[in-house]
C-alpha positions in Angstrom: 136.5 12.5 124.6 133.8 14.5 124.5 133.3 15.3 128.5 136.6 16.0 128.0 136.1 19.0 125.1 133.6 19.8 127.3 134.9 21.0 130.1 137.7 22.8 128.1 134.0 24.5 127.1 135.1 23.3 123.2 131.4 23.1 121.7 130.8 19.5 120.2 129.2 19.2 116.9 125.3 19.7 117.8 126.1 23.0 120.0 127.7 23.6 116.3 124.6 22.3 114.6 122.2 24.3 116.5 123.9 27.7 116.2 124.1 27.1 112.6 120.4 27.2 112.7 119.4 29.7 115.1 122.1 32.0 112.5 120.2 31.2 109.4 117.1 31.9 111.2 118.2 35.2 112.1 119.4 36.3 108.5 116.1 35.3 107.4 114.7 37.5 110.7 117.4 40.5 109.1 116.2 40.3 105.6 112.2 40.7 106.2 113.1 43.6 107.9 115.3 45.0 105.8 112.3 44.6 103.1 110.2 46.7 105.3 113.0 49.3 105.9 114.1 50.0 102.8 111.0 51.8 101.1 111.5 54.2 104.3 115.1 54.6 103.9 115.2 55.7 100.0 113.0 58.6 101.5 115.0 59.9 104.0 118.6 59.4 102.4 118.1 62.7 100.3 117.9 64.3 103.7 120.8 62.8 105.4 123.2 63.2 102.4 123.2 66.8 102.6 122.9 67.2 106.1 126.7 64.8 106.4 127.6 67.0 103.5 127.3 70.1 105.4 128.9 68.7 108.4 132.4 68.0 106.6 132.0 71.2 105.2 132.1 72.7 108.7 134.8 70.4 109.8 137.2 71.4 107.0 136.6 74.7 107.6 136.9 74.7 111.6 140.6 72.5 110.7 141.4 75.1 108.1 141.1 78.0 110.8 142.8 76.2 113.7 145.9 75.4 111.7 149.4 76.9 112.2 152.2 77.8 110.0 154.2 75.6 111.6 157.9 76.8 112.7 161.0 74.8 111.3 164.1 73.5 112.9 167.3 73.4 111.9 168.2 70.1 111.1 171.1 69.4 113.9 174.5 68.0 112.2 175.9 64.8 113.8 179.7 64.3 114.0 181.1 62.1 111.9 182.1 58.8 113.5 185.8 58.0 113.1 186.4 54.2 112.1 189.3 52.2 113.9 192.2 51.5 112.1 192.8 48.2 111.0 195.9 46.6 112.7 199.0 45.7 111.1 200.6 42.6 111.7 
């Protein structure tokens, strides 16, 4: 059964086993570094903030001079549709 999963490339339950540890090993990889990273980042987010804030500002204004009053139509009228008559016996 299991040559079979196998060559359908199904994992079997150590290929399972073994990524669930290399995973864990990696969050704990993730989480020193964040550790390290995030005395650095309180710093620099003060500087960031107003620099995005500045760049939506710029946006909205760029949108708000490129937009035209846009033109309407006239809403086109579509004939009625006659029913059939119901035939009498």
């Amino acid at each position: 059964m299991s040559r079979a999963l196998a060559s359908l490339g199904i994992p079997n339950r150590d290929d399972v086993n073994d990524l669930a540890k290399r995973v864990q090993k990696l969050s704990r990889q993730v989480a020193a570094l964040d550790k390290k990273t995030k005395p650095a980042a309180k710093k620099a987010a003060p500087k960031k903030a107003a620099v995005k804030k500045a760049t939506v500002k710029k946006a909205a204004a760029k949108k708000a001079a490129v937009k035209k009053p846009e033109a309407k139509k006239p809403e086109a009228k579509k004939p009625e549709a006659k029913k059939p008559e119901a035939k009498k016996p």
